[in-house]
C-alpha positions as CSV (number, residue, x, y, z in Angstrom):
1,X,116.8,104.8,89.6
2,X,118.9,103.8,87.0
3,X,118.7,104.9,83.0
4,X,120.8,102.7,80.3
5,X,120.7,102.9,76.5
6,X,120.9,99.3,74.9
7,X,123.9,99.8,71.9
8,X,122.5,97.2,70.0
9,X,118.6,98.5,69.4
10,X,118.4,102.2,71.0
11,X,116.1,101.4,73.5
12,X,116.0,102.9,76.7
13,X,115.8,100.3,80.1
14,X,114.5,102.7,83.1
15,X,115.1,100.8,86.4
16,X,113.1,101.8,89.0
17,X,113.6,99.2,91.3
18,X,116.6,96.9,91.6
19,X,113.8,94.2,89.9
20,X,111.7,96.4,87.9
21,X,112.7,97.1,84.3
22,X,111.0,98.8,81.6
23,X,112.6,99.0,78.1
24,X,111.7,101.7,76.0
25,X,112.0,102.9,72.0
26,X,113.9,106.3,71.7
27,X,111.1,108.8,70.7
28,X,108.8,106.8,73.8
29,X,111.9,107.6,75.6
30,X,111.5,111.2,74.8
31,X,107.5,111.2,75.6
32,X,108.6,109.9,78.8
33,X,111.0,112.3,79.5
34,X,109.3,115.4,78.5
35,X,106.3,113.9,81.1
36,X,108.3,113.6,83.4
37,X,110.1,117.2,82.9
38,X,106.3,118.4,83.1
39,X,105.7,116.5,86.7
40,X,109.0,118.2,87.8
41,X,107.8,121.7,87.0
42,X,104.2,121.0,88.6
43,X,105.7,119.8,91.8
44,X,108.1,123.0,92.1
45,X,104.8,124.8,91.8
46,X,103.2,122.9,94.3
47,X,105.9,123.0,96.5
48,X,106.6,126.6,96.2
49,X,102.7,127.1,96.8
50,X,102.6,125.4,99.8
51,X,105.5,127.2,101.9
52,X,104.1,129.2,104.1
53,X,104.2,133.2,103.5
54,X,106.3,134.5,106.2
55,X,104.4,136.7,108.7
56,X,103.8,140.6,108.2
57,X,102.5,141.4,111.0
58,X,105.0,141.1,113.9
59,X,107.7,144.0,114.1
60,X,111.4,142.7,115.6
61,X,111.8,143.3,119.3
62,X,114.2,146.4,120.1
């Protein structure tokens, strides 16, 4: 992924792909970026939700 401003207009060009572009105004830009900051956080969550609890019930060997 690869993020560029344009020096001329503002706008943002988000490559996802070597031959996908998408060119953005600055406060879409922002909307994007806050979503995306959003996603980020709900994944952690997901992610930490999904590890499993480590077991209780066994006592170590002596």
């Amino acid at each position: 992924m690869d993020v560029a401003t344009s020096l001329l207009n503002g706008t943002v060009r988000l490559s996802v792909l070597w031959t996908q572009e998408i060119y953005l105004h600055p406060d879409d830009t922002e909307r994007v970026a806050q979503s995306l900051l959003r996603a980020a956080e709900h994944g952690r969550h997901i992610a930490e939700a999904s590890k499993p609890e480590p077991d209780q019930t066994t006592s170590p060997s002596e």
